[in-house]
N, C-alpha and C positions, 0 to 999 in steps of 0.2 A: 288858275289859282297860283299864288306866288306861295310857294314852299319850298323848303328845304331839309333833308334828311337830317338828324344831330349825331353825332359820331358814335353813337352805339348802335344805329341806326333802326333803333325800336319805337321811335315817335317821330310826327310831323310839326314841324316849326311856324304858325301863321304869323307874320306880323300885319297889322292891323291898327286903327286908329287910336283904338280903347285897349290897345297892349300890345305883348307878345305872348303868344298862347302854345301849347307845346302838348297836340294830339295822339290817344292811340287806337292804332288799327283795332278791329274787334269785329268776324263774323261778314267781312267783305266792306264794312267802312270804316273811312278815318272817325273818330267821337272827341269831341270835344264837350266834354262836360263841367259844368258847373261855374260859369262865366256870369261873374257880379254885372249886372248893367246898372243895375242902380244903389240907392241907400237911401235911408227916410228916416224920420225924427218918427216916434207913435200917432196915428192916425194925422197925419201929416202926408203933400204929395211926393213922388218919390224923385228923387235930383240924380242925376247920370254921375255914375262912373267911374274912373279912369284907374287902370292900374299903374302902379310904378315901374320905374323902369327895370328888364330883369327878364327873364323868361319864366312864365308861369305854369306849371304844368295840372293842366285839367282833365284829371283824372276819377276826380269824384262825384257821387251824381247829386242833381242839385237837394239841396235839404227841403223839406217839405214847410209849407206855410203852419203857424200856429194850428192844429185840427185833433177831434177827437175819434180816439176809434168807435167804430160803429161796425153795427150785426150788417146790416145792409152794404157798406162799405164793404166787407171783409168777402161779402156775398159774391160782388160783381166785381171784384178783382183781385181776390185772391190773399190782402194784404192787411195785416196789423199797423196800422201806422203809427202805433206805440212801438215798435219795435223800428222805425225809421229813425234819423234827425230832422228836428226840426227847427224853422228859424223865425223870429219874429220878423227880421228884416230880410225878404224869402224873397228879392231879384233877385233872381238867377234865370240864366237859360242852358240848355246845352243843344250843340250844333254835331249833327252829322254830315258828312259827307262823303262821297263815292271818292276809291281809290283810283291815282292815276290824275296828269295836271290836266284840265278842264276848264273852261270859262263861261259863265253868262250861264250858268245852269239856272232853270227853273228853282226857285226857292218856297216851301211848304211852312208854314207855320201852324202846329200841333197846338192849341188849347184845351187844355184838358178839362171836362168836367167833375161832377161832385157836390152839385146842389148849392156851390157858392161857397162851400164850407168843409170840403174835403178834396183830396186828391192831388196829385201831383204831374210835372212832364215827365220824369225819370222813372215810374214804377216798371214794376218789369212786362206786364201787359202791355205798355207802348213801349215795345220795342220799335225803332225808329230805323232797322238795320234792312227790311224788307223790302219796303218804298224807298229806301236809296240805293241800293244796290240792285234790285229788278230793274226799277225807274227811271235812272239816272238822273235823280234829282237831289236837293241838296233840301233835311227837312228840320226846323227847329224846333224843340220844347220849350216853351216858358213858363216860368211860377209866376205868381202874383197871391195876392196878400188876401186871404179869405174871412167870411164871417164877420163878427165885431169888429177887426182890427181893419178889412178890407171893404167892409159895406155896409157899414150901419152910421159913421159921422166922420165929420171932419176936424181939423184941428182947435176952434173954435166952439164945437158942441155940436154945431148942423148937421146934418142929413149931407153924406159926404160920397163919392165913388171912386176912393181907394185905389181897391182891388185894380177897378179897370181905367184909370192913369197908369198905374204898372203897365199892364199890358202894351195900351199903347206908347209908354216908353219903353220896354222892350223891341217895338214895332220901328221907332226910332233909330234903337241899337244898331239895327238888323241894317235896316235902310243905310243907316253911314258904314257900316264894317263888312259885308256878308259879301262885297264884292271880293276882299281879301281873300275870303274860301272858296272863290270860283263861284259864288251865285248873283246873278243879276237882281240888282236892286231894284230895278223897274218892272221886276215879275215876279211878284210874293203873291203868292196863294195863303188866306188863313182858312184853316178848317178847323171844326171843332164840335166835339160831341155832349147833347144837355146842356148842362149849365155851360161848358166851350159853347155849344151852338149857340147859345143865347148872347155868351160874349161876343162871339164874332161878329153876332146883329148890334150888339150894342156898339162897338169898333164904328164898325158902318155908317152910325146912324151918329155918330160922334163929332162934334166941332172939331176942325184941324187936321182931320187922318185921309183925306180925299187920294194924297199921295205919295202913303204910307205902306198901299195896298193894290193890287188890280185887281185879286178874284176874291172869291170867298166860297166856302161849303157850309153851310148849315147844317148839322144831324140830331135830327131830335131835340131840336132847341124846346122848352117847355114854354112857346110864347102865350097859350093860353094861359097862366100863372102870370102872367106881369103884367098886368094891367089892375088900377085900381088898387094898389096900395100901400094910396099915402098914410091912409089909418092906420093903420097895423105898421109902416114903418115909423110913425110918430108916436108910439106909444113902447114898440121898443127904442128905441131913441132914450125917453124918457128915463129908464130904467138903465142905460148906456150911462147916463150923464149923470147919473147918480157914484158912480165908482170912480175914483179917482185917477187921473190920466196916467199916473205912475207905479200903479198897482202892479205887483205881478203876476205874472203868467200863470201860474196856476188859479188867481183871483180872477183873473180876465175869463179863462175857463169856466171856473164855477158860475160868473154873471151869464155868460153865455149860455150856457145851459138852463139856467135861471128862465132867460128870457125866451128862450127856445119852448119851455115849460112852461109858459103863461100865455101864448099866441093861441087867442077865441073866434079867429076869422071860423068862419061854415065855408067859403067857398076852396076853390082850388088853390088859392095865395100859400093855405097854409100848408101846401105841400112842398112849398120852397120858399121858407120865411126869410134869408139871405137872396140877396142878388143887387144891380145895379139902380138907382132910382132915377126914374125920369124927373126930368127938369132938375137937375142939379147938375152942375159941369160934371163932365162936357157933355151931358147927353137934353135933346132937348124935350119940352115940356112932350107928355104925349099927344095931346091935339094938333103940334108941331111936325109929328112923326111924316104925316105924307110928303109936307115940304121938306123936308129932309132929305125921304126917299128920290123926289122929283129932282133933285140936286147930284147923285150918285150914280140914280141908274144905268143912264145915258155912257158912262166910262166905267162901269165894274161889274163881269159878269158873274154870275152866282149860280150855284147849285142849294137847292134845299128839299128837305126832305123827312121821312120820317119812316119808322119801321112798324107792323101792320099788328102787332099784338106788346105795345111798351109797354102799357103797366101790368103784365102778367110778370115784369121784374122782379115787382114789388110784394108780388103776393106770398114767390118761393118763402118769406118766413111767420106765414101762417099757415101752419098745417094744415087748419081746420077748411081751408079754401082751397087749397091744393087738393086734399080728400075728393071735395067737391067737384072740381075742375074734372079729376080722376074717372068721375064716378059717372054711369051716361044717361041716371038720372038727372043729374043735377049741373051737369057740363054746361049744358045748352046757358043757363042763367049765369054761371060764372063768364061763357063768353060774352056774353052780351053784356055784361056789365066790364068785362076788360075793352071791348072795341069802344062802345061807348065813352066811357073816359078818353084812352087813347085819340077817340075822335075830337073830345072837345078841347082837350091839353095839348098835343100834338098835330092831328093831319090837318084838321080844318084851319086851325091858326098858317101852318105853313103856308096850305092853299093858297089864302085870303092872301098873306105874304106875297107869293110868288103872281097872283094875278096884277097885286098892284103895281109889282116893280116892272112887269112886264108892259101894262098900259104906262106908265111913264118912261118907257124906252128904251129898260137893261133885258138884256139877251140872260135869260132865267131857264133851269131846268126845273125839273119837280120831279120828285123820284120816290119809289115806295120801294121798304126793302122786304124779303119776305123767306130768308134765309131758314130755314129748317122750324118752318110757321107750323108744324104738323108735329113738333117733337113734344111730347109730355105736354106740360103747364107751361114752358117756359119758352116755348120756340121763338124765334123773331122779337123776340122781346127785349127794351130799354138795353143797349151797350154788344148788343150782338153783334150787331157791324162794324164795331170798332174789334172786335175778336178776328173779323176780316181783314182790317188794315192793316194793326200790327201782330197778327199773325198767332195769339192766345197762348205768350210764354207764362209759364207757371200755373197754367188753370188746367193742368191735364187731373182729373177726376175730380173737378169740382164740378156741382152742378151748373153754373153756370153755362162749363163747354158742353152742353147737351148732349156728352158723348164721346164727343168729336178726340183723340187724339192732337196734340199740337201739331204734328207735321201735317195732321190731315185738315186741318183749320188754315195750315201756312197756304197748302196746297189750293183750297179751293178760293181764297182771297184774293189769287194773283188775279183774276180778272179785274176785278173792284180795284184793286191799287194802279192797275194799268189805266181802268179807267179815269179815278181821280187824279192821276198825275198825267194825264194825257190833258185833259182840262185843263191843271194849272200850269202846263205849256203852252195851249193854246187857244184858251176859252171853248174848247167847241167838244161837244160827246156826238160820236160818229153810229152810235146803235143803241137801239131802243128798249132792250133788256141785256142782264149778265142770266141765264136760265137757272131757275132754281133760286137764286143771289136779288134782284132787283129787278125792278121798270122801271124806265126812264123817257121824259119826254118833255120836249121844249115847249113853255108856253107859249102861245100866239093869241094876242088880242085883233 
């Protein structure tokens, strides 16, 4: 990594393609946060770039994409996103890396989930200090554009994917700059959890990004929800194109909610009316999906996977099911109706996932995680293993941490981080469970 100390000797100096950027130590890594890659016109793709000349100092964390607070939100991580910044034009990424000069490191790319429509890289739950400095890897966060503004059309009125053209032009940023901070651009790991998971598959399955990327992690991607539907994306659409493209942001807000509030799908769509749409650049049609797959596998190995009680997340804010859950009359029917979901929105979709990519020739794990599956209503449940990776700062007595202490969450995660960055060094998981944490096991056709 080409750095040099600046004469107060309190920050790190990168110079770089797309600037000069001017990092601070914090908690055992260098941080660089809040690093513009792109800019966009409103539901427009988003165009690179460049800072002026100057040293910029990236110190602040990236602002969050246009999003509403929500009870569920505030649930699984802690956070008012009312009490954030926010931005319409929300490229940004921020880069960590381990102290001391270093080359060719392994580079992690962090997608955050949120159902499409919430969440951010820089919340204080992804802390990104863990995995770089156990690790020695080098991990990035990126924003990208959510909701209405990120995945419902395009500039023209059409059925449009935003959100993930960001992404993969952050994927770009990464690829031409991140040699500058000592990470190997030909060894980017994306991983990501929910809606990340699902972007990540989206990435994947994407025109143009073949080598943009080597690995990937899937976690809890919700691929049972995305299939089927164009109806329900064309109908909000319709009610999109009704509001004027210069409206503002608090009007974009209200349609959104608007449209959020009128979704009549019955099946599982309407558990995540946001996300990416097939067949619209660059992803392609779904019937396309295998040929896609049959194109990738062969050079990008992959972890996916899921955790063994996710929608019991979703329950924590209905009392009345929790009671239930509690109660050991009535447990037995609440579990069965959480696995059950869980199976058809999550493990079974992954499955199917990971056998296909495996019979077309990519080296695939499959992992089930099952982290404190025994605790109350809520064990092993939807974002618990990301409480693992970056380590559950700010959740100490929230329900969510089950309990758990933060240092006793940091503590028990080191295996898991060892593992997933041992992968994105070297494609390969050398053991078949973390005890207590997960199983894990390669598929073979």
């Amino acid at each position: 990594m080409d750095e040099t100390e600046d004469g107060d000797g309190l920050g790190t100096i990168i110079q770089c393609p797309a600037g000069t950027f001017k990092g601070y130590s914090h908690d055992g890594a260098i941080n660089f946060l809040g690093i513009r890659y792109a800019t966009s016109e409103r539901f427009e793709p988003p165009t690179p770039y460049r800072y002026p000349d100057g040293i910029h100092e990236m110190c602040s964390p990236c602002p969050l994409a246009i999003q509403m607070s929500s009870e569920l939100g505030m649930f699984m991580t802690g956070i008012d996103v009312d009490s954030l910044p926010q931005e319409e034009n929300c490229q940004y990424l921020s880069v960590s890396v381990p102290t001391g000069c270093r080359e060719k490191l392994p580079v992690m790319v962090w997608i955050h989930g949120g159902s499409f429509e919430g969440g951010g890289c820089d919340l204080e739950s992804y802390d990104r200090s863990p995995l770089v400095t156990e690790c020695d890897v080098i991990v990035v966060g990126i924003g990208y554009r959510l909701g209405v503004l990120g995945f419902l059309r395009d500039g023209i009125g059409r059925l449009g994917n935003n959100g993930l053209l960001d992404i993969i032009q952050s994927l770009r940023w990464i690829k031409e700059n991140i040699s500058s901070f000592g990470g190997d651009s030909d060894n980017v790991t994306l991983f990501g959890e929910s809606a990340g998971g699902e972007a990540v598959r989206c990435v994947m399955l994407s025109e143009g990004t073949a080598d943009l990327y080597k690995r990937a992690i899937i976690q809890s991607a919700p691929i049972g929800v995305m299939s089927n539907r164009t109806a329900m994306e064309e109908r909000m659409l319709d009610e999109l194109n009704r509001m004027p493209v210069d409206a503002d942001i608090e009007q974009v807000k209200r349609v959104q909610t608007s449209i959020a509030s009128n979704v009549v799908e019955r099946g599982f769509q309407k558990y995540m009316i946001f996300g990416p749409n097939y067949g619209v650049f660059p992803l392609p049609d779904e019937r396309e999906i295998q040929e896609r797959m049959k194109c990738i596998a062969p050079s990008h190995d992959l972890i996916i996977g899921s955790n063994e009680r996710e929608v019991a997340a979703f329950i924590g804010l209905k009392k009345s099911i929790v009671a239930m859950d509690r109660s050991i009359l009535t447990r037995w029917l609440v579990e069965t109706i959480i696995r059950r979901i869980t199976d058809k929105m999550f493990t079974m979709p992954a499955e199917d996932f990971a056998r296909r990519y495996a019979e077309y020739g990519g080296k695939v794990y499959l992992y089930r995680f099952e982290w404190m599956r025994d605790y109350d209503y809520i064990g092993a449940c939807h974002t618990s293993d990301v409480q693992l990776l970056f380590g559950a700062k700010g959740l100490n007595g929230k329900d969510i941490s089950m309990g758990k202490k933060e240092s006793e969450t940091l503590a028990e995660g080191k295996p898991m981080r060892k593992m997933w960055a041992e992968f994105a060094r070297s494609g390969d998981v050398e053991c078949s469970e973390i005890k207590n944490i997960l199983r894990i096991k390669r598929v073979q056709i």
